[in-house]
C-alpha positions in Angstrom: -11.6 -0.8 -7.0 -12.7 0.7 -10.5 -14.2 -2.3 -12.8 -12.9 -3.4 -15.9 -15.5 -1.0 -18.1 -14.6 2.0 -15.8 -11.1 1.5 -16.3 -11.6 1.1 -19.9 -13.0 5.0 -19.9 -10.6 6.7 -17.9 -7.5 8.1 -19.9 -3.8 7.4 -18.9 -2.3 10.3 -16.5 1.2 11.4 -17.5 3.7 9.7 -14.8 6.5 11.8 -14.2 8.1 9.6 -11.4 8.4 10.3 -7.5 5.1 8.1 -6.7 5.8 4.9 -5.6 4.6 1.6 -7.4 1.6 0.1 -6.7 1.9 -2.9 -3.7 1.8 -6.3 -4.7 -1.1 -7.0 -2.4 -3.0 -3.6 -4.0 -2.3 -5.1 -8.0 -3.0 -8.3 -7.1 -6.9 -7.3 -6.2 -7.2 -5.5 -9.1 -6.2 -8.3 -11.5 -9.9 -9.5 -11.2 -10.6 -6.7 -13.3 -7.8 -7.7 -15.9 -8.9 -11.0 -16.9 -6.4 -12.9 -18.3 -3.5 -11.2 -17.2 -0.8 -12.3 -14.6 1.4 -10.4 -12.2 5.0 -11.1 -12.8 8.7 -10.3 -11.6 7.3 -10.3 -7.9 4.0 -7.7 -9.0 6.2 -5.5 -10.8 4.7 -6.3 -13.9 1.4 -6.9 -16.0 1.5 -9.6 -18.8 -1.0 -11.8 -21.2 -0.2 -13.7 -24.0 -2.9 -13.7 -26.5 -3.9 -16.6 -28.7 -4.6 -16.2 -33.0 -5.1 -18.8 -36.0 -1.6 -17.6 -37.6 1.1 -14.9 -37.9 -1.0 -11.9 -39.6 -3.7 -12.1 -36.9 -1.0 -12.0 -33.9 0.6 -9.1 -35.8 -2.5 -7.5 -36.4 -3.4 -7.1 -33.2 0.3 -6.2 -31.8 -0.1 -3.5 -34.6 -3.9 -2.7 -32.8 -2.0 -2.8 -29.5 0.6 -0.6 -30.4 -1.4 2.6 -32.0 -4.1 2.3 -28.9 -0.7 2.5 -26.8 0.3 5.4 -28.9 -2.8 7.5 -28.4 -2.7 6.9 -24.7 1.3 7.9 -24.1 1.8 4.4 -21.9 3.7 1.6 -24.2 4.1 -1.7 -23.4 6.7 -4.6 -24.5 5.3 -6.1 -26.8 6.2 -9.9 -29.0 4.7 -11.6 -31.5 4.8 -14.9 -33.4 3.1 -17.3 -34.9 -0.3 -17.5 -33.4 0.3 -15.7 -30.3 1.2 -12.0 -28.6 2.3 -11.1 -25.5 1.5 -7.6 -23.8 3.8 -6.7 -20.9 2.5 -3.2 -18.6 4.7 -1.8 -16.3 5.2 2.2 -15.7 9.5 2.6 -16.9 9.8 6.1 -14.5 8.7 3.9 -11.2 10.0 0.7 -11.9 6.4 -1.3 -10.9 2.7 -0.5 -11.6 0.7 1.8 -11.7 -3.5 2.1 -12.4 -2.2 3.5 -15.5 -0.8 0.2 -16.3 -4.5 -1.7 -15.1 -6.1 0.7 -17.8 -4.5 -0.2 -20.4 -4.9 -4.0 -19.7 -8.4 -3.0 -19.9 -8.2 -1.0 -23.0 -6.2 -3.7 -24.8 -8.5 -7.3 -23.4 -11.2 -4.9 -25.3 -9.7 -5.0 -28.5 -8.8 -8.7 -28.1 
């Protein structure tokens, strides 16, 4: 399994469908090089809800979030309040994960 600074280099592959997800049992060993994010909707999914002192810093960062999703072509969900964020992966055209969905955790935990 890549590590969380390899993952953090490679660049998000265009997904056109007709792969399967990744397995549960296959994202669950590469959360350890996620840290901080959580598998959810039975593995389907990628989230982490990231912590800030008040409402500009959360939106700040969903802002940061959103334009390093941009220049990769993978989006996540993305909400925001006071004091927090939450990041949710999952690739739309399979319906589950995909490594380019572990990438971006990685990409985004390095902004955070």
């Amino acid at each position: 399994m890549p590590n969380a600074t390899e993952l953090q280099k490679k660049k998000c592959v265009p997904c056109q469908g007709g792969v399967q997800p990744l397995s549960q049992k296959t994202a669950e060993s590469m959360l350890d090089e996620i840290p901080g994010w959580e598998l959810i909707e039975t593995g389907a999914k990628l989230r982490r809800t990231f912590t800030f002192a008040n409402f500009l810093q959360a939106q700040g960062f969903a802002v940061q979030v959103g334009n390093l999703a941009e220049s990769e072509n993978h989006h996540p969900d993305i909400s925001y309040g006071w004091g927090y964020c939450t990041v949710v992966f999952f690739t739309h055209k399979i319906g589950g994960l995909h490594e380019n969905d572990f990438i971006m955790a990685a990409k985004v935990n390095a902004l955070g």
